[in-house]
N, C-alpha and C positions, 0 to 999 in steps of 0.2 A: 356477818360473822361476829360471834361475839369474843369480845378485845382481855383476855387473861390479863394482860397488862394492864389493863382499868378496873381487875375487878373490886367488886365490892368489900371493903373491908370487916364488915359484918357474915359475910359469908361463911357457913360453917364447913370444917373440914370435908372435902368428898370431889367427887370427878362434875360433879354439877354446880355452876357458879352465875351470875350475874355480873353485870359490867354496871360500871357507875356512867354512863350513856344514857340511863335511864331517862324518860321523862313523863313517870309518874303517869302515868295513863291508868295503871288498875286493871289494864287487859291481863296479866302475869297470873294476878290472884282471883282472876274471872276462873283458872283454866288450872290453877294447882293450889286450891283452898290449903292454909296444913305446913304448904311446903314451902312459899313464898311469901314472905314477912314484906316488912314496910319499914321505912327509918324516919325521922320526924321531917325528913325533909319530902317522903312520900315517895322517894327510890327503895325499887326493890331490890333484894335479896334473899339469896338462897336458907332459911329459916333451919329445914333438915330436908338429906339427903333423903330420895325414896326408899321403900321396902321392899317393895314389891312390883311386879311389872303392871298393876294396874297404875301405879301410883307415878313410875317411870312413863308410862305412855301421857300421861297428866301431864306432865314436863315438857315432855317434845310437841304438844299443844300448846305450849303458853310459850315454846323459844320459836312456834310456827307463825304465831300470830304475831309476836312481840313486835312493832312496828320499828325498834332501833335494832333489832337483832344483837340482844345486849345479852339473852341465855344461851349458856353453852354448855358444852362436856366435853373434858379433856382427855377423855378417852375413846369417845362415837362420835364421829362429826356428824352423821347424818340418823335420822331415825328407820328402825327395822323395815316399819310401815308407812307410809304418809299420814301424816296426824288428819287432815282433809281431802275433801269436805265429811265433817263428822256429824251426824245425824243427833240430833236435840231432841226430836220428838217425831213419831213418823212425819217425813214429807216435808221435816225442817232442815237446812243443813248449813251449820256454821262455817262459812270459809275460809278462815282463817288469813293470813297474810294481810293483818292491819297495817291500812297507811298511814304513814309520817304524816304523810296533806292532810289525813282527817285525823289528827292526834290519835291515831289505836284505836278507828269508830271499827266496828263490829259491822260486818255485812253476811247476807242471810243469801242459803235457793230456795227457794221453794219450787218441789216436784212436783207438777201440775201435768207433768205429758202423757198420755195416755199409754205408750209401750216406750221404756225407758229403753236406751239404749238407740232410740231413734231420731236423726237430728231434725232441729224445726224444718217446718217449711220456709221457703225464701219468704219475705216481707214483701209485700209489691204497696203501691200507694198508701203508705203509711197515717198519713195525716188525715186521710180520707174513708180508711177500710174500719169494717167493724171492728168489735176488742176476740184475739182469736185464744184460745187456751195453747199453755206453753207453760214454760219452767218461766220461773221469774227470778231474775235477781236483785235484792233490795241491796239500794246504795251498795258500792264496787272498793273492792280486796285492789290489793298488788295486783298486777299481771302477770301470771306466772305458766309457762308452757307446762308444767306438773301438773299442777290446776284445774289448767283448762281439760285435759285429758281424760281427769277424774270427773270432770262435769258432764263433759264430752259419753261418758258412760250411764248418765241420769237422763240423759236426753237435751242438752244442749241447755241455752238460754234463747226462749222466744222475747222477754221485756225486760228492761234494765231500770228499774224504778228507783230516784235518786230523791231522797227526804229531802232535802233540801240544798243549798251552796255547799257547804263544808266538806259533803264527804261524795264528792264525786271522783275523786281520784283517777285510776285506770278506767274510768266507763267507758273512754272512745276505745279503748282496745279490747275490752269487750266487744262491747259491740259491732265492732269491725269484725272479729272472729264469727259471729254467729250472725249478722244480717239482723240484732235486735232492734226494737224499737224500745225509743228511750227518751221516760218521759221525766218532765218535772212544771213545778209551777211558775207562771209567769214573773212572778216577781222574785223568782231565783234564776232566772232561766238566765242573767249574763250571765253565770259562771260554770254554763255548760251550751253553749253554741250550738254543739253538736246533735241537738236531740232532734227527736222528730217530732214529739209529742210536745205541744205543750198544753199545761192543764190552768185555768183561768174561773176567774170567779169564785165564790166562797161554796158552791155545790159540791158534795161526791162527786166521781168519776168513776165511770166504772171502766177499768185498764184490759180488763180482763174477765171470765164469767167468774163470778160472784167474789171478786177482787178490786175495792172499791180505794180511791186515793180520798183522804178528809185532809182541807184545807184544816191545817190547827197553826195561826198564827202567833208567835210570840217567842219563841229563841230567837228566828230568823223569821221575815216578812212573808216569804214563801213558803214558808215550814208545812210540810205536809207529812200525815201518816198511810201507810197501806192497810186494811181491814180484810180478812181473808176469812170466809166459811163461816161466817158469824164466829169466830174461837180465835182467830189469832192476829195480833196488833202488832206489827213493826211500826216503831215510833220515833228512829229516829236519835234527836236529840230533846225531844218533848216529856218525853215520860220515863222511866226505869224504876227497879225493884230496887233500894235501897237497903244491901244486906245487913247492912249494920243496925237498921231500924224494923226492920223486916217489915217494909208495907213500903207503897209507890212514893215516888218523888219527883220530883222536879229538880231546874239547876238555877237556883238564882241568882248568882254570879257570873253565868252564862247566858244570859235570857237578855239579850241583843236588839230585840226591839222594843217588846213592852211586856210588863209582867201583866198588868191588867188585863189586854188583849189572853195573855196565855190561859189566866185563870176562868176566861171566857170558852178557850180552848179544852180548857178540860172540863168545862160542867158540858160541854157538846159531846166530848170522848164518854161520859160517864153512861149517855143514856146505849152505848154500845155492848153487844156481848162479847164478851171477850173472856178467854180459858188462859190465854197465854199472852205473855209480852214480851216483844224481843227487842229491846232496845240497840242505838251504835255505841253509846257511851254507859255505862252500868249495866247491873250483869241479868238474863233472862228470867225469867220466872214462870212453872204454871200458879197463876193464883188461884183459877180457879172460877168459874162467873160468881158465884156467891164474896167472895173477898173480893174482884174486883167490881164487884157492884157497891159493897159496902164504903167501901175507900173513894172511891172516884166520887160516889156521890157527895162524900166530906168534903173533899181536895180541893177545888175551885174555891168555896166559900171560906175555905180558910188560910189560901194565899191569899187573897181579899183583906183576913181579918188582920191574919198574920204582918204581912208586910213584905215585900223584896229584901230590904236589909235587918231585918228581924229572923225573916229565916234565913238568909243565910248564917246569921251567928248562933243559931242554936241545931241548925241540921247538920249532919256529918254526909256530905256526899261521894261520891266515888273520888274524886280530887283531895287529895288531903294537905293541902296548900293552898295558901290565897293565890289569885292566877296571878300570873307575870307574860312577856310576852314569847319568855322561851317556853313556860311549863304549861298554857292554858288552850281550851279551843281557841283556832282562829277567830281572833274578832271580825266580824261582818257585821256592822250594825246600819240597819236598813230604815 
């Protein structure tokens, strides 16, 4: 719940405020462009009060996701509607309720079941059975019985796909809920025990039908993305849409293990098609295949040219502060 007594003193007049709790994550203005400002230390605040009720639904989106639960209103505590799971693009659905453990990373469903409203089948020898079609969940939200309810009416989750260490949050109670299979890469895999899957070596994987895991090593050792129907790329913390620059990016003051190895990582992501990207850290995008063909095929050769600490002093990323160890991803350096 967010704290009126910490709120923001930047805050403009009105029943809708932020709390100085904040910690700069950028999910706030992922979800209420307009209405949620920044202060130089990269904590949000309430910029202006909404107009309209499209623009108020906007708000109870970004105090849903908000991982400190630092937005509020002093006059609604709760929202008309549930702000999630809210649909991006058919058969995408942003879940909303970012975790603290993964700094505010963004987790994705993808509706893959064939008659929604129907829950998976049990899982039986997992590590052994083919890949079966089912709803997928990329890297895992809060736990929240509301939630799961509203999932619960998409057709459940058959796979719990986890980019990498960082943002595995509530995956065991997913998965517990739904009997998923839950994979990730060997060299992330201590920091989730629980899986069944584990995916090894630098090949695709194919999780699912035509749902493939690409080893892209270089934030994290293990670093992997999902590639879905030739059109859509959960990435993770590998890649995002950098509003401010309007074309892809990278984080390299986040990049954990090796920027060389990443910039290798992304001339492999480039020769992919891909219409849309749904990053956990920065905010989604359709690019489009023709933009991100054009971009991606630059990107690799010009971290290379660029440098690690060159670009970070001239790129503006979703962080707008040098990291510290209260404000930045968890370090995991592999």
């Amino acid at each position: 719940m967010a704290r009126k007594d910490q709120s923001h003193p930047s805050n403009v007049t009105g029943p809708w405020f932020v709390d100085t709790r904040c910690i700069s994550c950028d999910v706030a203005r992922h979800w209420a462009p307009g209405l949620i400002g920044t202060d130089e230390q990269g904590r949000s605040f309430v910029t202006r009060q909404p107009a309209d009720t499209h623009e108020e639904a906007a708000l109870w989106r970004a105090a849903e996701a908000c991982p400190t639960k630092s937005i509020g209103n002093v006059e609604i505590r709760r929202p008309p509607e549930p702000p999630f799971p809210y649909e991006l693009t058919p058969g995408v659905y942003a879940t909303g309720h970012n975790a603290p453990s993964s700094f505010g990373a963004h987790s994705y469903l993808v509706v893959r079941t064939p008659a929604p409203g129907t829950p998976p089948a049990p899982q039986t020898s997992q590590a052994t059975s083919p890949p079966a079609c089912g709803n997928i969940l990329v890297d895992a939200p809060v736990f929240h019985h509301s939630l799961a309810q509203h999932i619960d009416t998409l057709g459940g989750i058959s796979h719990i796909f986890l980019t990498h260490r960082d943002d595995v949050a509530d995956a065991t109670q997913w998965a517990d809920r739904y009997n998923a299979r839950v994979w990730i890469h060997e060299a992330d895999a201590d920091a989730a025990p629980f899986v069944t899957d584990i995916m090894t070596g630098t090949h695709p994987t194919e999780i699912a039908p035509s749902a493939f895991s690409i080893p892209v090593p270089g934030h994290t050792r293990g670093h992997t993305v999902l590639h879905i129907d030739n059109k859509w790329l959960f990435t993770g913390d590998t890649l995002y849409w950098n509003r401010r620059h309007d074309q892809l990016d990278v984080f390299p003051q986040q990049t954990w293990y090796s920027w060389e190895v990443l910039s290798e990582s992304m001339d492999r992501l480039a020769k992919l098609q891909v219409e849309w990207v749904f990053p956990g850290h920065g905010k989604w995008h359709h690019t489009g295949l023709h933009t991100y063909t054009r971009q991606m095929t630059r990107l690799g050769q010009s971290m290379r040219e660029t440098g690690q600490t060159r670009w970070s002093a001239h790129r503006s990323s979703v962080f707008n502060r040098d990291p510290s160890p209260e404000n930045t991803l968890s370090e995991h350096k592999q």
